[in-house]
C-alpha positions in Angstrom: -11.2 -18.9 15.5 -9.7 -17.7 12.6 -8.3 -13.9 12.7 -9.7 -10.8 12.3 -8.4 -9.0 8.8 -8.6 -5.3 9.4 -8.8 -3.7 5.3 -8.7 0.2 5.1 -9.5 2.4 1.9 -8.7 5.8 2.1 -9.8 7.9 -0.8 -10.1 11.3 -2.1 -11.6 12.1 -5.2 -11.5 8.5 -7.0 -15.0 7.6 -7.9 -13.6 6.2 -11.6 -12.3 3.4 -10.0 -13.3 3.1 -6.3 -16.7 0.6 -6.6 -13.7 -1.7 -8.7 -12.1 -1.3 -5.4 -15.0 -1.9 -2.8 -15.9 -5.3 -4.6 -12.8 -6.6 -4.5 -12.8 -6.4 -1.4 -16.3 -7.3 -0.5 -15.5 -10.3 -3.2 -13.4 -11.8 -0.8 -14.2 -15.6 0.4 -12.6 -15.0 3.8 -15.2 -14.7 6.3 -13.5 -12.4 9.0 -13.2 -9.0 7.2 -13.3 -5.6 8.8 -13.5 -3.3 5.9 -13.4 0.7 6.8 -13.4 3.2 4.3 -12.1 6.7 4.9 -13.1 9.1 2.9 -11.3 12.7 2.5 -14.5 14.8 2.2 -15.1 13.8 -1.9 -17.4 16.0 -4.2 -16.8 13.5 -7.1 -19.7 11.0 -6.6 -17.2 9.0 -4.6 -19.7 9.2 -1.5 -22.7 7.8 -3.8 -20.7 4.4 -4.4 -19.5 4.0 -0.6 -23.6 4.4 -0.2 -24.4 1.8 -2.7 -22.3 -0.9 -0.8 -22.7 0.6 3.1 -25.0 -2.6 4.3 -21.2 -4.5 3.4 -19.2 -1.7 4.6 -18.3 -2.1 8.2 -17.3 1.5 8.8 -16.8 4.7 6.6 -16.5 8.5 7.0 -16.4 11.1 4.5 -14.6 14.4 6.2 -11.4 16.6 5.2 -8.4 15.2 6.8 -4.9 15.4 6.2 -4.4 13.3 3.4 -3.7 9.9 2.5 -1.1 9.3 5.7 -3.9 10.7 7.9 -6.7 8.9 6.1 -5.1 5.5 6.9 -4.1 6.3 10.6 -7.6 6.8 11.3 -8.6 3.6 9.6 -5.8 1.4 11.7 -6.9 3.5 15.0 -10.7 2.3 14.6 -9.4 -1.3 13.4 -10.3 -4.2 15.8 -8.6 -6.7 13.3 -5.4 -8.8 14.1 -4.0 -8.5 10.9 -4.3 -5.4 8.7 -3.6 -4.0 5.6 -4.7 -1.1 3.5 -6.3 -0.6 -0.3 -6.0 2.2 -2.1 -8.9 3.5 -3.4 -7.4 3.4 -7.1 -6.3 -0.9 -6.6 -7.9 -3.8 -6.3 -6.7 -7.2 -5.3 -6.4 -9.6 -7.7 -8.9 -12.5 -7.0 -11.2 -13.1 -4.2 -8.7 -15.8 -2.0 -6.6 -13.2 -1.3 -6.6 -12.4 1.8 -7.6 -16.3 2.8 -4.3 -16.7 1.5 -2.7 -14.1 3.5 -4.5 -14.8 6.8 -3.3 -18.6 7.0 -0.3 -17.7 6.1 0.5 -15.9 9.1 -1.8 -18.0 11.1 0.3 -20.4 10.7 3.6 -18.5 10.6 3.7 -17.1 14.2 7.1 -15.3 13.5 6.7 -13.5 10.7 5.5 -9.8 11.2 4.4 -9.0 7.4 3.2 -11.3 4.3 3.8 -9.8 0.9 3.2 -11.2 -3.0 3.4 -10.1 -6.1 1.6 -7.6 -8.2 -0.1 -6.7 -11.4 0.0 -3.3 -13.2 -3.6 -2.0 -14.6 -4.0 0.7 -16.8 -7.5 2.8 -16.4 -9.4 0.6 -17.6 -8.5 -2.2 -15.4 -6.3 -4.0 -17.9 -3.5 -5.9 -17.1 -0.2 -3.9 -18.6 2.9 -5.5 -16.9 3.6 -7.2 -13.0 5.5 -5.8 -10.6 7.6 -9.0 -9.2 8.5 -8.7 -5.3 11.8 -10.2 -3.8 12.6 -11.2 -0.7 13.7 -8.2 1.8 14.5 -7.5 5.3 15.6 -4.7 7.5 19.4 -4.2 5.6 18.0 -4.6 2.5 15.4 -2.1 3.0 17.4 0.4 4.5 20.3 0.3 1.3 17.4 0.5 -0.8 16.5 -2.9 -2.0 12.0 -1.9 -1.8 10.7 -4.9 -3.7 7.1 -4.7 -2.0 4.0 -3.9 -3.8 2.2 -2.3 -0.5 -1.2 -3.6 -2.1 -0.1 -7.1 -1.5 1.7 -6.3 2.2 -0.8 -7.9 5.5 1.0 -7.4 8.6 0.2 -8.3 12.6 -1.9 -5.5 14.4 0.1 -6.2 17.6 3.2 -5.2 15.8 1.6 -2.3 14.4 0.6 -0.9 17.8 4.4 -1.0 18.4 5.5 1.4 15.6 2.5 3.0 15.0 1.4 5.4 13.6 2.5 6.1 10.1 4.4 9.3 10.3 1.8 12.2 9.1 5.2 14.2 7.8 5.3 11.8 4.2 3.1 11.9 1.3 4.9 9.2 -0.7 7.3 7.1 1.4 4.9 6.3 4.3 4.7 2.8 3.5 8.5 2.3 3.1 8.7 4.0 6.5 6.4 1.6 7.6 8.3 -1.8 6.5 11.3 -0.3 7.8 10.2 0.1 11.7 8.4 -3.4 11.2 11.4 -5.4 9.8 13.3 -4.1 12.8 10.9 -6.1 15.4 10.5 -8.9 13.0 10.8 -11.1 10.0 8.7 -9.8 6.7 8.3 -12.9 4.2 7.7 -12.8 0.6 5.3 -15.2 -0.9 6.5 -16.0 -4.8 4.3 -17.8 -7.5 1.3 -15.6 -5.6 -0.6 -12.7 -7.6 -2.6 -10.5 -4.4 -3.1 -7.1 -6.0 -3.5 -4.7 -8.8 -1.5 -1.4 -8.7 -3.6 0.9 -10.8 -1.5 3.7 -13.4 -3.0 6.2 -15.0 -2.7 10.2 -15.8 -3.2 11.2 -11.7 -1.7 8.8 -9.9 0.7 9.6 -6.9 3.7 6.8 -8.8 3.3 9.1 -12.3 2.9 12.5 -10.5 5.1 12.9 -7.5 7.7 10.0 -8.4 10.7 12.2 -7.5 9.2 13.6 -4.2 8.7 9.6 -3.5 12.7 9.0 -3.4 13.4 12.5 -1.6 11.2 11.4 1.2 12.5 7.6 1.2 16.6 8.9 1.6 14.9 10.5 4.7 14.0 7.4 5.9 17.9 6.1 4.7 19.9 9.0 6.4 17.5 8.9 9.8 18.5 6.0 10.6 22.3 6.4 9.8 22.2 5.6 6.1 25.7 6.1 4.3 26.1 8.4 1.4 27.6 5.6 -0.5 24.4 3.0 -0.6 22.5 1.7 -3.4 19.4 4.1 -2.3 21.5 7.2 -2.6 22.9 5.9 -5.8 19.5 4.8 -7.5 18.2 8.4 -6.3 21.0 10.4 -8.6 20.7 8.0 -11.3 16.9 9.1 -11.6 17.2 12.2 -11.1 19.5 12.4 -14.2 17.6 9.7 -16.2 14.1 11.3 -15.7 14.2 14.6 -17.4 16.4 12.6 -20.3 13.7 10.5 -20.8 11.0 13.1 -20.9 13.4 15.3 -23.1 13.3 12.2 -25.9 9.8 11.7 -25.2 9.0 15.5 -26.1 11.4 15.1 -29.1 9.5 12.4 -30.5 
């Protein structure tokens, strides 16, 4: 029997672009999907789309919670899948043999604890506006920095989940590089080139545009918990934004 895929949407607030989300996901050609949508408590119509498509829906809630970290634990704590992964409510995947792709390919790779791809960027109107191309990582990497995963496009193994979980309630940004780092300790993560599995959404009110800074403080948390050096590529890459960014909004405002 083929496995279980466990898909989670958390979402606050995103009715512009959540149905876009839904159907890709609902699109999907696998047949073994468990798709649970957790919803923050949304006055924005949000709740009028996840009731458009519930007969699809396996699961969804609409209550205040903690926020995204908190939204996606209680997705993974009701998932029966044995593979899972998680959608933002602002992303789509790509095409509909997305996650057929994914779900053989750790069928039939036993050893490998996460499957990744590459990734589109969209602008607001669902446009394609650039790609964000992945590379292959593993625990060293990760730890000095080298984050080359689109978390739209990571699948990983629910029995290795269950071994690190849950994602730690404490980050609003880094969660998922928190995430890849506890799971490339126990095993191998594999990047899949020449595959397209996801769409990372930009626009005015996104978490990357907004809170980009906050994003890096919290992932040199990750770096220095585990015994990170001072004098790593992460730490480096941090300073070097931090001086960049405000240049580059200076010229902008100049402009």
């Amino acid at each position: 029997m083929q496995p279980l895929v466990s898909i989670i949407t958390p979402s606050f607030n995103q009715a512009p672009y959540l149905e876009a989300t839904i159907l890709s996901v609902l699109e999907q050609t696998y047949p073994r999907i468990e798709y649970i949508v957790v919803d923050g408590g949304s006055t924005d119509g949000s709740l009028d789309v996840i009731k458009k498509h519930e007969g699809r829906i396996s699961a969804w809630v609409s209550e205040k919670d903690q926020g995204q970290t908190d939204a996606i634990n209680k997705g993974f704590a009701r998932a029966r899948g044995d593979i899972l992964a998680w959608l933002n409510s602002d992303d789509t995947y790509a095409h509909p043999n997305v996650v057929a792709e994914a779900a053989q390919f750790l069928d039939e790779n036993p050893a490998v604890g996460m499957a990744y791809a590459d990734c589109n960027f969209i602008n607001e109107a669902g446009e394609v506006i650039g790609a964000f191309a992945a590379r292959q990582t593993d625990y060293q990497k990760l730890r000095r920095g080298y984050v080359h995963i689109p978390q739209q496009t990571t699948f990983f193994r629910a029995s290795l989940w269950r071994e690190v979980a849950p994602l730690d309630p404490s980050f609003y940004f880094a969660m998922d590089y928190d995430l890849w780092t506890r799971l490339a300790r126990r095993a191998p993560l594999r990047y899949l080139p020449n595959r397209t599995w996801a769409n990372f959404r930009i626009h005015a009110s996104s978490k990357t545009n907004v809170n980009d800074m906050r994003g890096w403080q919290e992932m040199l948390r990750v770096h220095y918990r585990d015994g990170g050096s001072f004098f790593s590529p992460i730490v480096a890459k941090y300073y070097l934004r931090k001086v960049i960014g405000p240049l580059w909004k200076w010229r902008i405002k100049k402009q």
